[in-house]
C-alpha positions in Angstrom: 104.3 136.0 62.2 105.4 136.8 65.4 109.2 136.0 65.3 109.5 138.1 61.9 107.4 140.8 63.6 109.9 140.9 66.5 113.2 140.3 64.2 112.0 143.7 62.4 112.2 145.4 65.3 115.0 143.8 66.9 117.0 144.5 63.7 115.3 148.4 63.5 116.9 148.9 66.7 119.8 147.6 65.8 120.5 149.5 62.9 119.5 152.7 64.6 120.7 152.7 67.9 124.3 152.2 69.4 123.5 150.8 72.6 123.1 147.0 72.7 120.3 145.2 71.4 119.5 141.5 72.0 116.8 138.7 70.8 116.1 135.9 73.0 114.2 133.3 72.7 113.8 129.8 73.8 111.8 126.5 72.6 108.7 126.4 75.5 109.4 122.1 76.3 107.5 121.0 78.9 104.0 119.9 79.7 100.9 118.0 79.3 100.9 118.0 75.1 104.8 117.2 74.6 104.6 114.2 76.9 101.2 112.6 75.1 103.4 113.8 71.4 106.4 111.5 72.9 104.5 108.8 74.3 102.4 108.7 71.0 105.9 108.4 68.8 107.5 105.9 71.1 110.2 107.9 72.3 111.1 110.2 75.7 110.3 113.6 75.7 113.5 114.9 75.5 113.9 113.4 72.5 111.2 114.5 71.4 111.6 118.2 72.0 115.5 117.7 70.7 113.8 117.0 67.0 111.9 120.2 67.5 114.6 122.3 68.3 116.9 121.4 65.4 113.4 121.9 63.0 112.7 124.9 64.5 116.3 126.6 64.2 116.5 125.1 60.7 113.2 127.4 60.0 113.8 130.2 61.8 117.4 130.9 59.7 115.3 130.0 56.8 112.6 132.7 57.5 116.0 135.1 58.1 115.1 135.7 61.5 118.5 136.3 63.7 118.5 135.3 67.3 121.1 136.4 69.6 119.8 133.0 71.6 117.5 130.5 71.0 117.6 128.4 74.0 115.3 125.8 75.8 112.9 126.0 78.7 114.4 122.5 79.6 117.7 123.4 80.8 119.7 123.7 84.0 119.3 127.5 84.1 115.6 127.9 83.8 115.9 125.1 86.9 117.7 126.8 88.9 115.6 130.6 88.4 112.5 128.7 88.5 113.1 127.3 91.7 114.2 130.2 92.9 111.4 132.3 92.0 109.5 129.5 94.0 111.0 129.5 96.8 111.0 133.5 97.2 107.3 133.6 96.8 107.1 130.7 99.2 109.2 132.9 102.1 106.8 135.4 101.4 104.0 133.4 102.4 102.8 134.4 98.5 102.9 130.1 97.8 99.8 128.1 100.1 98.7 124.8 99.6 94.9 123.5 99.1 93.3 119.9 98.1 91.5 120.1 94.6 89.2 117.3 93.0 90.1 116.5 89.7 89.9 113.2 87.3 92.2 110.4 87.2 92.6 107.3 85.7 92.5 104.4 86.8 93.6 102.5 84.0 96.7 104.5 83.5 97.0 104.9 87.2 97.5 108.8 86.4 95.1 112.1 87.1 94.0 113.8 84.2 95.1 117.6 83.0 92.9 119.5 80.7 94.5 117.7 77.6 94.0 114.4 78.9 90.4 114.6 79.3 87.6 114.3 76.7 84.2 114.8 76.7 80.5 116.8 75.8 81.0 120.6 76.0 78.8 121.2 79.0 77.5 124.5 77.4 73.5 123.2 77.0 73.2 125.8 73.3 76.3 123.8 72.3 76.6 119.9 73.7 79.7 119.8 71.0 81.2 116.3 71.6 84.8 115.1 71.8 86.1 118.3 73.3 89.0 118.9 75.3 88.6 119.2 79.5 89.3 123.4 79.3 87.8 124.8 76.4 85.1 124.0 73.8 86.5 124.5 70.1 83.4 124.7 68.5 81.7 127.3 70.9 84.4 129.1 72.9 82.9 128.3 76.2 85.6 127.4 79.0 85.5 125.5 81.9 87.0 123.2 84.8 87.4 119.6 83.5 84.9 118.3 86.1 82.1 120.0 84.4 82.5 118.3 81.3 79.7 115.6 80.3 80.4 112.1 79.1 84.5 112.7 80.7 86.7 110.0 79.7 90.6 109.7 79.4 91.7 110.7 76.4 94.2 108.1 76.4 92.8 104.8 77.3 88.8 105.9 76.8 88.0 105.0 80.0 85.4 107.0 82.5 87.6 108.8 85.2 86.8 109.4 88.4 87.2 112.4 90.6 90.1 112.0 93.3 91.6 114.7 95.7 95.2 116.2 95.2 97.1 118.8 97.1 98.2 121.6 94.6 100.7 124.3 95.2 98.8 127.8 94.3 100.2 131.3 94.1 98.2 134.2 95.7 98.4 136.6 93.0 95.8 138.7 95.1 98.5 139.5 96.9 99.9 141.5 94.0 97.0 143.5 92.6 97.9 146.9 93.8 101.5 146.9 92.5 99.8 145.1 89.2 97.1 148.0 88.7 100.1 150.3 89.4 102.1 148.2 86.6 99.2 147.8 83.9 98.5 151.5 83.9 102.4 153.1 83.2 102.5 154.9 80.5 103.6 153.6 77.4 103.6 150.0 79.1 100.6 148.2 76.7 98.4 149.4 74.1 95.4 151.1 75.3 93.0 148.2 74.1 94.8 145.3 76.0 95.2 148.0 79.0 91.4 148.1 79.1 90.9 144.6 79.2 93.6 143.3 81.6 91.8 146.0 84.0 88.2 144.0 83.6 90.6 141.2 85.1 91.8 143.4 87.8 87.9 144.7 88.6 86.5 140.9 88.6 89.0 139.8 91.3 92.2 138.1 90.8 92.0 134.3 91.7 95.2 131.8 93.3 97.0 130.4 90.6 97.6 127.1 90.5 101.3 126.7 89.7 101.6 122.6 90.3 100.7 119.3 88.4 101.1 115.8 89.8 103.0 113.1 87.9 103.5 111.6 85.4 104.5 114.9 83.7 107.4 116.1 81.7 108.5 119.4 83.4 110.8 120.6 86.8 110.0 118.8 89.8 109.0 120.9 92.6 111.8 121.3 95.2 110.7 119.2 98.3 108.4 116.4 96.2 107.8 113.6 94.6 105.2 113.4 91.9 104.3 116.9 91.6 105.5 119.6 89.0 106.2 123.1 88.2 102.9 123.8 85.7 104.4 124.6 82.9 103.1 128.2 82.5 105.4 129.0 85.5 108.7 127.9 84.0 108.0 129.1 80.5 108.7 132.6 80.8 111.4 131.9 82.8 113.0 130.5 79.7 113.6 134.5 79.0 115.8 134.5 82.0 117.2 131.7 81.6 118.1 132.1 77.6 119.7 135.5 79.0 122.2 133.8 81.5 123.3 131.5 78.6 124.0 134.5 76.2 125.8 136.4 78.9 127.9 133.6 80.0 128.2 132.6 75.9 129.5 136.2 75.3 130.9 137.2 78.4 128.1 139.8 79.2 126.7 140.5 82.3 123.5 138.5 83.8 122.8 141.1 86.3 122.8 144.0 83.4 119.6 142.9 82.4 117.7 140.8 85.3 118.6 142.5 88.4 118.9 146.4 86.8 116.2 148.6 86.8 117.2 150.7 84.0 117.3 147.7 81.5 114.6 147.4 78.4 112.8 144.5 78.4 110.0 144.0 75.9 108.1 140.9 75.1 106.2 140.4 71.9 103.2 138.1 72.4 99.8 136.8 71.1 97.0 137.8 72.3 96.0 134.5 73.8 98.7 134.6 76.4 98.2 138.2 77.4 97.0 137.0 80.9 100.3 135.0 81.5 102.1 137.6 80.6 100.6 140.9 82.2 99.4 139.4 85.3 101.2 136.4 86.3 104.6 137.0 84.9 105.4 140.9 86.5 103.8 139.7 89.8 106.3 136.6 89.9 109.3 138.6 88.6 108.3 141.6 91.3 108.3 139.0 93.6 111.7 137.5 93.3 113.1 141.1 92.7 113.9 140.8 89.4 113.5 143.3 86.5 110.5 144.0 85.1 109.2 144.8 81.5 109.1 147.8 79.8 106.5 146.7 77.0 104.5 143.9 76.7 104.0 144.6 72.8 100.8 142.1 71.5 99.9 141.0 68.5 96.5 139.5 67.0 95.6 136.4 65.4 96.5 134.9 62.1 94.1 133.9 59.8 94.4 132.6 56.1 91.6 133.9 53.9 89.7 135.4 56.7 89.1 132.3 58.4 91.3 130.3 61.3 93.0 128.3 59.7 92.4 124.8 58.5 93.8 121.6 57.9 90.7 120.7 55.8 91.2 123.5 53.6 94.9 122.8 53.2 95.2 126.2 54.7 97.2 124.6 57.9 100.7 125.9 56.0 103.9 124.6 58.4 107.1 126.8 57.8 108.4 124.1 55.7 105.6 123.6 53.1 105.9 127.7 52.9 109.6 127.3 52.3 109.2 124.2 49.7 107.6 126.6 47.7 107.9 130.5 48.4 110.3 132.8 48.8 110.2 133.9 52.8 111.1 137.7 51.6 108.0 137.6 50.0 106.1 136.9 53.8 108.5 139.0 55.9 107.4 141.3 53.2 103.1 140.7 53.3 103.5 140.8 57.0 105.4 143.7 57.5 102.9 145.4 54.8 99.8 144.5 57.1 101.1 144.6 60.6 100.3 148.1 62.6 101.0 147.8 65.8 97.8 147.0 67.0 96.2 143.6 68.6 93.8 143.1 65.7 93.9 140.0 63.6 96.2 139.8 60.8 94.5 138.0 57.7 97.0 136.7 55.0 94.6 136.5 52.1 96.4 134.5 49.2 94.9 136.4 46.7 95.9 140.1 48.5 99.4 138.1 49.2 100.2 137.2 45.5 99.1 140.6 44.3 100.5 142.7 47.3 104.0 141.3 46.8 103.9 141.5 42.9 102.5 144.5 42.8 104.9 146.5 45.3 107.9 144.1 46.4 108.8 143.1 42.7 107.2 146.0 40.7 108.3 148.9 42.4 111.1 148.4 44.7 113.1 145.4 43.1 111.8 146.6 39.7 114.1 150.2 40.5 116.8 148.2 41.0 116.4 146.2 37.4 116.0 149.3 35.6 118.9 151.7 36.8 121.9 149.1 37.2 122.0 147.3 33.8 121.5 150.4 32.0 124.5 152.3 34.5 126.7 149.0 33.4 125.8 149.0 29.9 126.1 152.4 28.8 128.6 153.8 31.3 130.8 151.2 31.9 128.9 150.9 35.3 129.7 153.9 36.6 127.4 156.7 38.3 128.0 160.1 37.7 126.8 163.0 39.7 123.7 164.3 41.1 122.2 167.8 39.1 120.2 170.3 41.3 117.1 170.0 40.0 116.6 166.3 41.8 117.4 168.0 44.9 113.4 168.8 46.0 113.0 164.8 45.3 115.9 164.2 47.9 114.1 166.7 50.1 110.8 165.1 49.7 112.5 161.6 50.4 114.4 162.8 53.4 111.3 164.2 55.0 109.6 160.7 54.9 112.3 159.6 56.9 111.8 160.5 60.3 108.1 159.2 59.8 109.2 156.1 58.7 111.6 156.2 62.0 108.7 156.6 64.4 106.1 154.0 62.6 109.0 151.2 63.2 109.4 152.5 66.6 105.5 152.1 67.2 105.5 148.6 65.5 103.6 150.1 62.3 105.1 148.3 60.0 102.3 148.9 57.8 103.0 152.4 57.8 106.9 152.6 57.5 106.2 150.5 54.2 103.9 152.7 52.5 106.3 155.3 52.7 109.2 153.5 51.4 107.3 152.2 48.2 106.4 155.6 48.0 110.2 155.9 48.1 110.4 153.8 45.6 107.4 155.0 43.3 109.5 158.7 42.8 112.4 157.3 41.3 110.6 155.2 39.4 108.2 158.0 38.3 111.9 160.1 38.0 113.8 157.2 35.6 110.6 157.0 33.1 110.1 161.0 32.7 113.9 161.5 32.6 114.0 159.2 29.9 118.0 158.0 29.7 117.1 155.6 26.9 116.6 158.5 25.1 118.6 160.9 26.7 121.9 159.0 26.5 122.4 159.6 22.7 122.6 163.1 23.2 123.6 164.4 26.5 125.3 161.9 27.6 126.0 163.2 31.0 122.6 164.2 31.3 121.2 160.8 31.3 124.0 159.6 33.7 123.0 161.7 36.0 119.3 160.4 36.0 120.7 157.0 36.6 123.2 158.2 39.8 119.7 159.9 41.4 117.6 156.4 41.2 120.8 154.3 42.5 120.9 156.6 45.5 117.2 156.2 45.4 117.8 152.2 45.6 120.5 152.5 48.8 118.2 154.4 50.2 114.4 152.4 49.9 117.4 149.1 50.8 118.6 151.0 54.2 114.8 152.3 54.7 113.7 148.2 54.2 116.7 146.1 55.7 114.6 145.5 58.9 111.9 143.6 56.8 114.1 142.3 54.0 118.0 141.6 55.3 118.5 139.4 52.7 117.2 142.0 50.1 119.2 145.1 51.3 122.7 142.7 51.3 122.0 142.0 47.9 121.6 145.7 46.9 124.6 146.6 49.0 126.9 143.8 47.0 125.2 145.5 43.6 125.9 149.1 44.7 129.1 147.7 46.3 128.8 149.9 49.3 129.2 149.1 53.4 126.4 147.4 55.3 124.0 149.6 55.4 122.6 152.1 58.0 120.0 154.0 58.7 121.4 157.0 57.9 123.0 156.1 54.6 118.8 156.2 53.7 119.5 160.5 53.6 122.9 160.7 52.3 122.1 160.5 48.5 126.0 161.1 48.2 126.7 158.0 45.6 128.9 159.8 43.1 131.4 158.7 40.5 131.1 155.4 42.4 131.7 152.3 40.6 128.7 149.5 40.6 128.7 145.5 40.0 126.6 143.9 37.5 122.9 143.3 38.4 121.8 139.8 39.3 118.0 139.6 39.6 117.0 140.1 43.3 113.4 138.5 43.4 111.3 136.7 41.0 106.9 137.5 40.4 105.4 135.3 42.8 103.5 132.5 40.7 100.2 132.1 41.6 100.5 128.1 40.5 103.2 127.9 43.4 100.6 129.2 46.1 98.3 126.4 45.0 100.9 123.6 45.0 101.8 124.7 48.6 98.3 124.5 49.3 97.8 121.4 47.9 101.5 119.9 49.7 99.7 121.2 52.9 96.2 119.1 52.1 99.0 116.2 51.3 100.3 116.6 54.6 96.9 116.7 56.4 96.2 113.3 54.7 99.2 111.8 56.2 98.7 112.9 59.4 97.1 111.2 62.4 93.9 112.3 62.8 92.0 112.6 66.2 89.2 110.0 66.3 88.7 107.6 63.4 84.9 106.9 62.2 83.8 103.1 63.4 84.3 100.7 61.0 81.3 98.8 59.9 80.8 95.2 61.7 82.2 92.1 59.7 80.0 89.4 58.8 78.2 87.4 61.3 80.1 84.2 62.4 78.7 81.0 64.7 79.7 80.5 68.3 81.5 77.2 66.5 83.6 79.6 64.7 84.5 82.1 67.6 84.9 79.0 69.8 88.4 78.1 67.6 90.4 81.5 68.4 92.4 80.3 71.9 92.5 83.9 73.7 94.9 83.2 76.4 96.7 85.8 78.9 100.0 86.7 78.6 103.3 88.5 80.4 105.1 90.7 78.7 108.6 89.9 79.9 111.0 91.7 77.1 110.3 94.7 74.7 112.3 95.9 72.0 112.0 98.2 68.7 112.8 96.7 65.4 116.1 98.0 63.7 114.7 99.0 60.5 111.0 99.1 60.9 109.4 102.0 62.0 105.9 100.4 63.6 107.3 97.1 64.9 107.8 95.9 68.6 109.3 92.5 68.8 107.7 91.2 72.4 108.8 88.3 74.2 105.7 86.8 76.3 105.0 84.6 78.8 102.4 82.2 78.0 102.4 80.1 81.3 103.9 76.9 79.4 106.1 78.4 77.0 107.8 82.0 76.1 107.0 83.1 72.6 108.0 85.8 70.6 105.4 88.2 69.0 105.9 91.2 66.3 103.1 94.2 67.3 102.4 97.0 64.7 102.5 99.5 68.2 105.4 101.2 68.2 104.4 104.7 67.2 101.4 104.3 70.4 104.0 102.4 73.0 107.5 102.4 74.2 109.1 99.8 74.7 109.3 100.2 78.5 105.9 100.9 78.5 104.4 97.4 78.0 107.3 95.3 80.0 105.6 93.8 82.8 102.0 94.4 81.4 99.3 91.5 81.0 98.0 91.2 77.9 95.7 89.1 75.8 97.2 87.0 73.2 95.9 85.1 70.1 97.6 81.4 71.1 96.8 79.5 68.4 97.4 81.3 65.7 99.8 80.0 62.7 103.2 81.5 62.8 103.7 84.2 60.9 107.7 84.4 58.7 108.2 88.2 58.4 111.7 89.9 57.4 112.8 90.3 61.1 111.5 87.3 62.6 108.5 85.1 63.3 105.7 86.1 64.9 104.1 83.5 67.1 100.5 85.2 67.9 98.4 88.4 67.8 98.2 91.1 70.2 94.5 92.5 70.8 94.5 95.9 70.6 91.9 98.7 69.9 92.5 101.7 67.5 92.3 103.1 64.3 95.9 102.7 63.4 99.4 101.9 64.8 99.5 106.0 65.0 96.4 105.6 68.1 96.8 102.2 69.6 95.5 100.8 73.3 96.7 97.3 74.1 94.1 95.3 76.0 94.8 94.5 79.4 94.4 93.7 82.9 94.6 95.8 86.0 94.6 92.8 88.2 97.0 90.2 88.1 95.7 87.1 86.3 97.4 83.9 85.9 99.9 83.7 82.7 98.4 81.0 79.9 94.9 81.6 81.8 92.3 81.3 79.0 90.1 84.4 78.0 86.5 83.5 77.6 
């Protein structure tokens, strides 16, 4: 929702005003969820976030959504202003340094961000368990991870314990004049989210800590070790960053937009980020001395029939399921239709969605099109005529709407600029069905071809009005009408007159209610074959004597060599060191383990197991390990070091 929001109005802008408009955006890469996502899938996190990019470009063109950039947040650039952005705020004495207690692991030898933690929400109404270490899902209450009940690492499932750690903060107290003084420019931020980022402002702004200790995929910080940029302070950088690739891409200059006060800059953002981006992000940029925004422009929520949505109600719809199925002009289309400008929650009801789009999209807008250009091709060799003066208080009417649909684009009511184009569209179709040319043709000839040249002028214009929302729609109608790109201004010109036309070729198909349900049932598919969370306990297998459990031979074990097996997707082929002998061993771990990972690593090992002939090899023993699949696997081991071939009793 947001990119198409902000591709509307980059591409309004565009096709309005002659000065320069540019969209940049960037993949956000770092932090605490992309490394658990790579370590979980076996692989680095650059490779991890290189999938993601070429998925996420591949949707975006899909969805018609033109960036002038689409960078990363894990590039050289967004280094190099990040650390300088650091280390101006440091000379200003505006970067301190404090202990803080937080959890670590001993197991994994690592301390614990929010995501890595898991535990009873410490809310005594609520007591939800298995929540994350900053906010409760089930209640909304947030919190520090120490005040979580029942903590435990949300990778090995052990109980943490609290350790000290010196964090990097930034004193955005410091800023809170020039930030009240920022909030409250006119024409900055809509009035509602002004209002509450000034509660923030009257509760007292607290240090911000900017810095994470390792492991952690993210920027070093200059000077250390194990400790990180958090990645809430390089991310917006990325908008910097993505703008010194463009300029140097296009031979533009950098300094034009970042080091210029009388450059635009407007971010479009969710709600839930508002306090990153209103607070934290101007304070840092007036910091440095770089430009600041002109608009922080934010949007609400999406929900999908009225409720957040869910995995377990198939309602969890990726880009690509939507694709699989839908036409994207049909959402660029809902969403422009509901969207107003406003921070309020945007619900895309499936029912409103299917009926919405039919109703206006294909009925009245594509539907003008259908009627006037076969007809114009069959019966006049497709050629218009020219326009009579009695349609003339029609083009009147239709030009007045025109500066009104201007302003609600400006404003972001997208809502509003598409009422008034179906309405738009509505009088020509109301004008084509009382004019009659079916009828008209057989005896004034011209008459009727004069109808028809009104309504195509009627469709350049509701094209030009809607080429913001619908690119791909308006470039159609423009290779029908064969005219010039459109403009904005080619919406009043109503001057299409003994102009040759092309043939029609249908422009959008009725959405099909059956195709809504089969992308909601593909998206229940792809819940099912996803990994989920936590995995119920399996029941206990029969009881068995001490006789029996006497005859497995656990024994410990060295992992000396690790390898992923060419051609299977879960395997590890492991070469162990059983104190007598080396033996190989195939482990179903690979989507929970790299490689790398378990080299060096004492395990336990079942020894007397009978060798196992698969396709790649033969297995020589059994690997303990706990989990409910190969998706969510923790290899048992020691954390002191035991003597290889010892046995496990």
């Amino acid at each position: 929702m947001e990119y198409i929001q902000t591709d509307i109005c980059v591409r309004f802008l565009k096709l309005t005003r002659a000065r320069r408009r540019i969209y940049l955006c960037a993949d956000d890469t770092h932090g605490t969820p992309i490394e658990i996502n790579a370590r979980r899938a076996g692989i680095t996190p650059e490779a991890l976030i290189a999938h993601y990019y070429e998925e996420h470009q591949r949707d975006f063109a899909d969805f018609h959504i033109a960036f002038d950039c689409y960078y990363t947040t894990n590039s050289p650039e967004n280094r190099k202003h990040a650390e300088y952005i650091f280390e101006r705020l440091r000379e200003k004495g505006h970067i301190v340094t404090r202990p803080v207690a937080q959890y670590y692991c001993e197991k994994d030898g690592r301390f614990l961000p929010d995501r890595y933690i898991r535990g009873t929400c410490p809310n005594p109404r609520c007591q939800a368990a298995d929540q994350y270490g900053d906010v409760c899902e089930v209640c909304g209450t947030t919190y520090n991870p120490t005040d979580l009940r029942d903590p435990r690492c949300a990778l090995c499932g052990s109980t943490p314990v609290i350790r000290e750690s010196v964090h990097y903060f930034f004193t955005l107290s410091a800023y809170e004049d020039f930030l009240r003084q920022w909030v409250n420019t006119p024409g900055r931020l809509q009035p509602e989210v002004r209002r509450f980022i000034e509660t923030w402002l009257d509760e007292g702004l607290r240090d911000w800590d900017v810095s994470r200790d390792g492991p952690y995929f993210g920027f070093k910080i200059p000077g250390e070790e194990n400790k990180y940029f958090y990645v809430w302070l390089d991310a917006p950088v990325g908008y910097i960053a993505t703008t010194e690739k463009f300029c140097r891409d296009t031979g533009r200059d950098f300094d034009a937009y970042w080091h210029n006060p009388e450059a635009h800059i407007y971010h479009i953002i969710g709600k839930d980020i508002v306090y990153f981006h209103t607070l934290f992000w101007p304070a840092m940029l007036h910091g440095a001395g770089y430009t600041l925004p002109r608009k922080v422009l934010v949007h609400g929520f999406l929900t999908v029939n009225g409720e957040k949505m869910s995995k377990t109600r198939g309602t969890f719809i990726t880009a690509r399921t939507y694709l699989n199925h839908l036409d994207p002009q049909y959402l660029r289309y809902y969403f422009a239709a509901k969207l107003n400008g406003q921070p309020d929650d945007l619900d895309l009801s499936l029912d409103d969605f299917v009926n919405r789009v039919n109703a206006e999209l294909i009925n009245k807008i594509a539907n003008l099109v259908s009627r006037v250009v076969p007809f114009v091709t069959r019966h006049f060799d497709g050629r218009l005529g020219r326009l009579r003066p009695e349609v003339q208080p029609l083009v009147a009417d239709i030009r007045a709407r025109i500066p009104r649909i201007y302003e609600a684009y400006e404003r972001l009511e997208f809502s509003r600029a598409v009422q008034e184009i179906v309405a738009i569209a509505e009088i020509g179709n109301k004008y084509f069905q009382e004019a009659a040319p079916w009828d008209l043709v057989g005896r004034d000839r011209e008459a009727a071809q004069a109808a028809c040249t009104f309504v195509a002028n009627c469709c350049r214009a509701v094209a030009a009005l809607l080429k913001p929302v619908l690119p791909r729609y308006a470039a159609d109608v423009e290779a029908i009408l064969r005219v010039p790109p459109l403009q904005w201004e080619d919406a009043s010109r109503f001057d299409l007159e003994d102009h040759p036309i092309g043939p029609f070729r249908r422009l959008l198909e009725r959405v099909d209610a059956k195709r809504v349900e089969a992308m909601l049932a593909a998206s229940a598919a792809d819940l099912e074959a996803a990994p989920r969370p936590l995995a119920a306990v399996e029941p206990f297998a029969p009881e068995i004597s001490l006789e029996d459990f006497a005859r497995v031979d656990l024994r410990v074990a060295t992992v000396v060599a690790a390898e992923a097996v060419a051609g299977a997707d879960k395997l590890l082929r492991l070469r162990v060191d059983l104190g007598r002998e080396q033996r190989t061993i195939f482990a179903g771990i690979r989507p929970s383990y790299a490689p790398e990972e378990l080299v060096g690593k004492q395990v336990i090992v079942v020894a007397n197991l009978a060798p196992r002939r698969m396709r790649f090899g033969v297995s020589e023993g059994m690997l303990l390990a706990a989990g409910p699949d190969s998706r969510d696997v923790v290899v048992a081991e020691f954390t002191r070091p035991r003597r290889p071939g010892e046995r496990v009793r």
